[in-house]
C-alpha positions as CSV (number, residue, x, y, z in Angstrom):
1,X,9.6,-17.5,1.5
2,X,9.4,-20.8,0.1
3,X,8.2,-24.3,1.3
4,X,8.1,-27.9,0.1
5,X,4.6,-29.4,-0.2
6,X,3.4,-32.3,-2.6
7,X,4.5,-35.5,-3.0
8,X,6.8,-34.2,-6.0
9,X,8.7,-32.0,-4.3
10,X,7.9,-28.9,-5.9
11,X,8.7,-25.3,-4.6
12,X,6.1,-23.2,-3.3
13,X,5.9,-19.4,-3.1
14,X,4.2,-18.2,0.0
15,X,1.3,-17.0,-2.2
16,X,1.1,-20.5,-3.3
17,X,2.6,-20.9,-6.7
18,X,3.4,-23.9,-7.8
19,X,7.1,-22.7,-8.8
20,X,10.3,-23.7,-9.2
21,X,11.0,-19.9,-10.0
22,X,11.0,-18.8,-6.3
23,X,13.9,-21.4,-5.4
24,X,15.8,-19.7,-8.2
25,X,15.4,-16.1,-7.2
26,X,16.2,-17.5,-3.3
27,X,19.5,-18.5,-4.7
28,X,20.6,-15.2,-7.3
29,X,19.1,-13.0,-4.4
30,X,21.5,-10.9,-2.4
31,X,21.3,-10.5,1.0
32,X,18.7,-8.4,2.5
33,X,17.2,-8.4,-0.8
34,X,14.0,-9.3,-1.5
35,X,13.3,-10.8,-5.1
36,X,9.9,-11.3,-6.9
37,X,8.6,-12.8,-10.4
38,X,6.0,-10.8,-12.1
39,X,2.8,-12.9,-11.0
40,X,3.8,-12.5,-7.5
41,X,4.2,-8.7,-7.9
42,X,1.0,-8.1,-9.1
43,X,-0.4,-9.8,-6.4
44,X,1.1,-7.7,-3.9
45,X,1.5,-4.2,-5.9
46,X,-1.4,-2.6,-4.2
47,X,1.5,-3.0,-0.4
48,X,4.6,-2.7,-2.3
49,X,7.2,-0.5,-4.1
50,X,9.7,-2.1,-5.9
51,X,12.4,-1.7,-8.7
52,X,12.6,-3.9,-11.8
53,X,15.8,-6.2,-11.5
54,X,18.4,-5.5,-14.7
55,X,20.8,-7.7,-15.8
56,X,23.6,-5.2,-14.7
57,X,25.9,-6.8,-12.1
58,X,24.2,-9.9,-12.1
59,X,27.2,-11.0,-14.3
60,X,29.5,-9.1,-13.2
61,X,28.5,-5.5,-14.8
62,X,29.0,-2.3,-12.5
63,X,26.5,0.3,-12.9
64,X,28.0,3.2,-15.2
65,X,28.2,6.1,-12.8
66,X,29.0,8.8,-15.8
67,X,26.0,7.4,-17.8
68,X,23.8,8.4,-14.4
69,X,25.5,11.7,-14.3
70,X,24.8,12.3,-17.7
71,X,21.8,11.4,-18.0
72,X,21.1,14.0,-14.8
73,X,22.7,16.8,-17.1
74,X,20.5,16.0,-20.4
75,X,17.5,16.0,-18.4
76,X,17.7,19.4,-16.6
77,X,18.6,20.7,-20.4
78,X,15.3,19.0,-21.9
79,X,13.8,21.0,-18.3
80,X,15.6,24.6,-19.9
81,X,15.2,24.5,-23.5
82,X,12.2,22.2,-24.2
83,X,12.1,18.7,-26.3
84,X,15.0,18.4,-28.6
85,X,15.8,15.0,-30.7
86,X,19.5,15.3,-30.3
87,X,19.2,15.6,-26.6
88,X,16.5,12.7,-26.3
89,X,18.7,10.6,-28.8
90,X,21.7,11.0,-26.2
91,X,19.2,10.4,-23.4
92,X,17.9,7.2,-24.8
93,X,22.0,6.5,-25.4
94,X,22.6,6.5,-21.7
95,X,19.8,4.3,-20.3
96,X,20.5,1.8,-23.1
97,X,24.6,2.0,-21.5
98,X,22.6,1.7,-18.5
99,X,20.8,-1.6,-19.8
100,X,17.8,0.4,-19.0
101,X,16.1,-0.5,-22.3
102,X,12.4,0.2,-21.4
103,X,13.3,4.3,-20.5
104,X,15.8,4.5,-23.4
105,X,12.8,3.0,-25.8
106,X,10.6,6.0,-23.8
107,X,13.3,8.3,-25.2
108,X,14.1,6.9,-28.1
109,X,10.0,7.2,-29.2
110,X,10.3,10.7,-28.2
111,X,13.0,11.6,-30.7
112,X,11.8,9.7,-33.6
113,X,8.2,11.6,-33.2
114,X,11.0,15.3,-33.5
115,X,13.3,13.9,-36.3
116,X,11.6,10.6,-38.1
117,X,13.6,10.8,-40.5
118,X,17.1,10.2,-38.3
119,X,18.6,6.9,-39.6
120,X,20.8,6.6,-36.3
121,X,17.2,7.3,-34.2
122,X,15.9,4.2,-35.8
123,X,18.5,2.1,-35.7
124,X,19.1,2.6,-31.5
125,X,15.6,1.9,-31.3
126,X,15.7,-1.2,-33.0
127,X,18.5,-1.9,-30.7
128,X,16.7,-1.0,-27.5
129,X,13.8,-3.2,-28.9
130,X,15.6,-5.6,-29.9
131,X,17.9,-6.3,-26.3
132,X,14.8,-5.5,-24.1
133,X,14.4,-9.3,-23.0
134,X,17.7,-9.4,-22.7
135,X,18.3,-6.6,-20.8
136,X,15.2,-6.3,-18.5
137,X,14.6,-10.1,-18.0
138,X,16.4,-12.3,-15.9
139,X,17.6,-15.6,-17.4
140,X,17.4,-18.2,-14.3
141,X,18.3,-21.7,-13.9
142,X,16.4,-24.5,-15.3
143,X,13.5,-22.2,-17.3
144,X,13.4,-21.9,-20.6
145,X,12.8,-18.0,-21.3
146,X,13.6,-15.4,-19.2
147,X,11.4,-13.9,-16.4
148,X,10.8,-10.2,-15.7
149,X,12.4,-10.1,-11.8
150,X,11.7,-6.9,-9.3
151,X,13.2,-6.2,-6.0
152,X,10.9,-5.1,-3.4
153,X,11.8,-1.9,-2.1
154,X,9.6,-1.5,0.8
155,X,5.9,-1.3,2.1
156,X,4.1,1.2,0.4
157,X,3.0,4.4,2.9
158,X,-0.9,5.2,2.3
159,X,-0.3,8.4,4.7
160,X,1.9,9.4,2.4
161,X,-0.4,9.1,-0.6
162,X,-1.7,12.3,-2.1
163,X,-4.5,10.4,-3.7
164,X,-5.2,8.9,-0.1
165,X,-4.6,12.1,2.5
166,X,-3.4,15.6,1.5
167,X,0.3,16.3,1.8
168,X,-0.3,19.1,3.9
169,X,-2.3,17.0,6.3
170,X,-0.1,13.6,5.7
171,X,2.6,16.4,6.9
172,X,0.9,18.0,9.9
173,X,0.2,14.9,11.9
174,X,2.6,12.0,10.3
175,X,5.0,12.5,13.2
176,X,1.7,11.6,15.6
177,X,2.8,7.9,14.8
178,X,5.6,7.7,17.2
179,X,3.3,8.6,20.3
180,X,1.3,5.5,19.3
181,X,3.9,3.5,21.7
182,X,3.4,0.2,19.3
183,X,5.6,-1.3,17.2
184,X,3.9,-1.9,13.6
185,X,4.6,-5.3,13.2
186,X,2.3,-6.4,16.0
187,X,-0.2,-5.0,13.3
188,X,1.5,-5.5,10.2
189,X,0.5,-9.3,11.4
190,X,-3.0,-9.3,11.1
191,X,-3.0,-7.0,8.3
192,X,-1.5,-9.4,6.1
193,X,-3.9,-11.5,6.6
194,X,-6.7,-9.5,4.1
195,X,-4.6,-7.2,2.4
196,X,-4.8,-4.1,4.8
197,X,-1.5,-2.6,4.7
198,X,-0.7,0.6,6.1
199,X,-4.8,0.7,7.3
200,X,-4.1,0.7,11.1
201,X,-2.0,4.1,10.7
202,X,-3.8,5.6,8.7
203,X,-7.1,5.1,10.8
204,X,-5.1,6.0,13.7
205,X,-3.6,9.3,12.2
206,X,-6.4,10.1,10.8
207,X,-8.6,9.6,14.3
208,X,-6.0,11.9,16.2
209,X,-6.6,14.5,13.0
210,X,-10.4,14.3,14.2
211,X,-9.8,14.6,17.7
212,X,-7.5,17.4,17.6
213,X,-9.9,19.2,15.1
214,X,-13.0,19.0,17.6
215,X,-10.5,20.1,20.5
216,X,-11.0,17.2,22.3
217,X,-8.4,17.2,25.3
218,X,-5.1,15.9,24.5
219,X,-4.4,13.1,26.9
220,X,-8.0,11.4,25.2
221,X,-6.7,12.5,21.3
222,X,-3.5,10.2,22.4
223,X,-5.8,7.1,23.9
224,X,-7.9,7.9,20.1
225,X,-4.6,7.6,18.1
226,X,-3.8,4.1,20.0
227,X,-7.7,2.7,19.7
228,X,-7.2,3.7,16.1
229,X,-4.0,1.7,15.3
230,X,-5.1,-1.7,17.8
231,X,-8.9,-1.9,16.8
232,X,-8.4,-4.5,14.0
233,X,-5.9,-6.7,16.3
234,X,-8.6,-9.1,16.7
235,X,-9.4,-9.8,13.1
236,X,-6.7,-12.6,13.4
237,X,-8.7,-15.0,15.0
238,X,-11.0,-14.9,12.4
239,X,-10.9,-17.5,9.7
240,X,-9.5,-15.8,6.5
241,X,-11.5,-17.2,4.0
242,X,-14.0,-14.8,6.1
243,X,-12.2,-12.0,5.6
244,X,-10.9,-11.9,2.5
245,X,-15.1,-13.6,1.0
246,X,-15.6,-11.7,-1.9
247,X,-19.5,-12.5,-1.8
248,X,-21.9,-12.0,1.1
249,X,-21.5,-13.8,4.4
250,X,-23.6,-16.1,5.7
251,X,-25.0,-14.9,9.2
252,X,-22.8,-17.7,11.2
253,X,-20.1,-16.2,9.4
254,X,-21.0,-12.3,10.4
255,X,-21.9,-13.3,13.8
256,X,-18.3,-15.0,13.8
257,X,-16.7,-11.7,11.8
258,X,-18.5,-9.3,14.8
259,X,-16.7,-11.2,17.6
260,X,-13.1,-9.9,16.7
261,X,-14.0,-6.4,18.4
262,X,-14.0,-8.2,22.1
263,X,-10.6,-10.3,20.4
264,X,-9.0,-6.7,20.3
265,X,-9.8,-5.9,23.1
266,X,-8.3,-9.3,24.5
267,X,-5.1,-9.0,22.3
268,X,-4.9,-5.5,24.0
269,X,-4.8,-7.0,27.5
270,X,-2.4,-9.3,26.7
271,X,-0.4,-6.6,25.6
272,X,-0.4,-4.7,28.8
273,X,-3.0,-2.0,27.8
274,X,-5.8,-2.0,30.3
275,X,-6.9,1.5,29.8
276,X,-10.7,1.3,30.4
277,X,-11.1,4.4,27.9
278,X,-9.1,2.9,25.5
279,X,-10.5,-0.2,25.5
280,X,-14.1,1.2,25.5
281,X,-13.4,2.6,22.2
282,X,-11.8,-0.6,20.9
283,X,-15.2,-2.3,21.8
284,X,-17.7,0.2,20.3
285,X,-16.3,1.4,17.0
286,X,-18.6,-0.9,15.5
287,X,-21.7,0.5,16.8
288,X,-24.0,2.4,14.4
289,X,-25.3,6.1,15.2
290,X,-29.2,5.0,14.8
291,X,-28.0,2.1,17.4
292,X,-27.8,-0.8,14.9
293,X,-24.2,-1.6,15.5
294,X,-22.4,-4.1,17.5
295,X,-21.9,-5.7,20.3
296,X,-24.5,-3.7,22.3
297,X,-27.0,-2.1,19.8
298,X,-25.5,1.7,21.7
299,X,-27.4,4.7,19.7
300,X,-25.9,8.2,19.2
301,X,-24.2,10.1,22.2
302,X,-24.3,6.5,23.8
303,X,-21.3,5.5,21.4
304,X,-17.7,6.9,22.9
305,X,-16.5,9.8,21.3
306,X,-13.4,7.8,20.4
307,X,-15.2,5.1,19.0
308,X,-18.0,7.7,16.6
309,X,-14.5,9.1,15.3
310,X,-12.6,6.0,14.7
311,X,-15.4,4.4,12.9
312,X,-16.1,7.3,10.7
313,X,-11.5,7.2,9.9
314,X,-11.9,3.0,9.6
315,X,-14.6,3.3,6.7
316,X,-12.4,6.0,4.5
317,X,-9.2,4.3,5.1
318,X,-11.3,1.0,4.1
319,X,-12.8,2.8,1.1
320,X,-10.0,4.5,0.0
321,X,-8.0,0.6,-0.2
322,X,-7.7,-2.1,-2.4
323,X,-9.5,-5.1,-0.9
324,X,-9.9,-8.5,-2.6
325,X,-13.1,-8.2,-3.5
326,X,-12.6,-4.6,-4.7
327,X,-10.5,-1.8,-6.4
328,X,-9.7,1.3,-4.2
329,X,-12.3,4.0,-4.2
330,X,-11.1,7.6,-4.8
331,X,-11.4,10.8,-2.2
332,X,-14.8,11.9,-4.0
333,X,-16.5,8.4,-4.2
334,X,-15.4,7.9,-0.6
335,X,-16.9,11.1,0.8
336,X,-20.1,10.4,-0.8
337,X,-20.1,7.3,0.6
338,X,-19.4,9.0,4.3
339,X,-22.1,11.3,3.4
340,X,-24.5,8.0,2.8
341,X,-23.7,6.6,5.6
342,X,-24.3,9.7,7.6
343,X,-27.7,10.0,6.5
344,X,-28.4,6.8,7.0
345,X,-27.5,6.7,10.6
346,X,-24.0,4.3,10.0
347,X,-22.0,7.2,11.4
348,X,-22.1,10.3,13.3
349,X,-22.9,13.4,11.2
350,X,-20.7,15.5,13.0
351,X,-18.1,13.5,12.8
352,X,-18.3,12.7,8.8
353,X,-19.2,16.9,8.6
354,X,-15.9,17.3,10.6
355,X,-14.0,14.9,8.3
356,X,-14.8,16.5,5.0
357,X,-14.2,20.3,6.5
358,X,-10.3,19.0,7.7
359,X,-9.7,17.5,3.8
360,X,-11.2,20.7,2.7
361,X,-8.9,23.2,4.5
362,X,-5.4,20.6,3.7
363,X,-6.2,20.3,0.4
């Protein structure tokens, strides 16, 4: 997306670079593409998977389909026999046909480290070194050296990420999502807004995982899974230099941050859903075990079931994400965390105890 702001006219990126290089990739983009420059992808690489933009067929070039196939061949030989330098050296051949100079380099490295003394090694590596810029960066209008371009290839799936949620449980209850009833862009939305991507799923999978673990009766496992994927719909009215603060809030700001539970609920009822249950748990999963929560301070078996079990999925999807201020934690950290809170009275201790034994019988 870009915008004109400034009384020079200058492009804007929607992440707010001042670039002219976004106008340019608008206009070699084709359609239904997506481009983006290497500053913007490592903003957004934590939500994204993309492919790094070669030269081939920007001028003209049609990728080599018996390079590909080749390349297919040598590799399931280097699977057989084991690392040969004649069979890297025609691997590193092909990706350089391919303009693919960073994985023929890879190669390239490999077969030198076999046969150091090969004079035609040496020279193609020099080569692939050599044509790398021109190869893997994109030479655009107006600017002066060439950029490093990727094409984005889609939002990244934390369900689907081992290091996130076990394959065989990412497996068992990944079809869950189409009973949710709600299309994912109504929360794609406010997830956007502090880098959450892919949370509201994975809270809400993770929630009916829960549920159906402590055989909890299978029209309330359903109104779970939807509390768990709508509970953060309120966090767009909330001022985003709230949400994404990296230091501590003042307590105007937190009593301002606590009021988007009754905003999910709202956005809820404007979206049909009326569901006393379901709203109930929308409400609630901010209320603490040892009853210092909010709204209403509610202590232990007081708390919904729904809500003790969406809270306890909300803080390891949280934990286990990249958020402005922080990195991602991994699975271990995470638990531990769980555990502290636990003890502390944050969460239920069934509910964290319940947590830990699923990830223990996936994994």
């Amino acid at each position: 997306i870009v915008g004109m702001l400034g009384v020079r006219r200058q492009a804007y990126s929607a992440l707010g670079d001042r670039v002219n290089v976004a106008k340019r990739l608008e206009e070699i983009c084709q359609p239904e593409k997506i481009y983006i420059d290497e500053p913007t992808f490592k903003a957004v690489e934590p939500f994204v998977g993309v492919t790094r933009l070669r030269n081939v067929g920007l001028g003209g070039r049609k990728s080599d389909h018996d390079a590909m196939e080749r390349i297919t061949v040598l590799e399931e030989q280097l699977r057989q026999e084991g690392e040969s330098a004649s069979v890297l050296f025609e691997l590193g051949k092909c990706h350089f046909e391919l303009r693919d100079a960073t994985a023929a380099i890879r190669n390239l490295e490999r077969a030198l480290a076999l046969d150091p003394e090969s004079t035609e090694i040496k020279l193609a590596y020099a080569d692939a070194n050599i044509k790398k810029d021109e190869f893997e960066k994109i030479q655009l209008k107006g600017k002066l050296r060439r950029v490093t371009v990727y094409e984005v290839t889609g939002l990244k799936d934390r369900w689907g990420n081992p290091a996130v949620i076990p394959a065989r449980l990412a497996q068992r209850y990944g079809p869950m999502q189409s009973a949710v009833g709600i299309r994912e862009e109504i929360v794609l939305a406010v997830e956007g807004l502090d880098g959450s991507i892919g949370h509201a799923r994975c809270v809400a999978l993770l929630s009916y995982a829960l549920a159906d673990y402590l055989k909890l009766g299978e029209d309330l496992k359903k109104t779970i899974l939807v509390a768990g994927f709508t509970q953060n719909l309120g966090k767009e009215a909330v001022p985003h230099h709230i949400l994404n603060r990296v230091g501590r809030l003042s307590e105007p700001e937190v009593k301002l941050l606590e009021k988007y539970v009754q905003e999910s609920v709202s956005a809820l009822r404007r979206h049909g859903y009326v569901d006393p249950q379901l709203l109930d748990i929308v409400l609630h999963h901010h209320e603490m075990w040892n009853g210092n929560g909010y709204p209403d301070k509610l202590k232990g078996d007081q708390i919904p079931i729904g809500a003790r079990i969406t809270a306890v999925a909300d803080a390891y999807s949280a934990l286990t994400a990249w958020r402005p201020y922080r990195d991602a934690w991994d699975q271990r950290m995470a638990f531990s965390e769980l555990q502290k809170g636990a003890e502390q009275g944050r969460y239920d201790p069934q509910i964290v105890e319940a947590l830990t034994a699923i990830f223990k019988s996936f994994s």
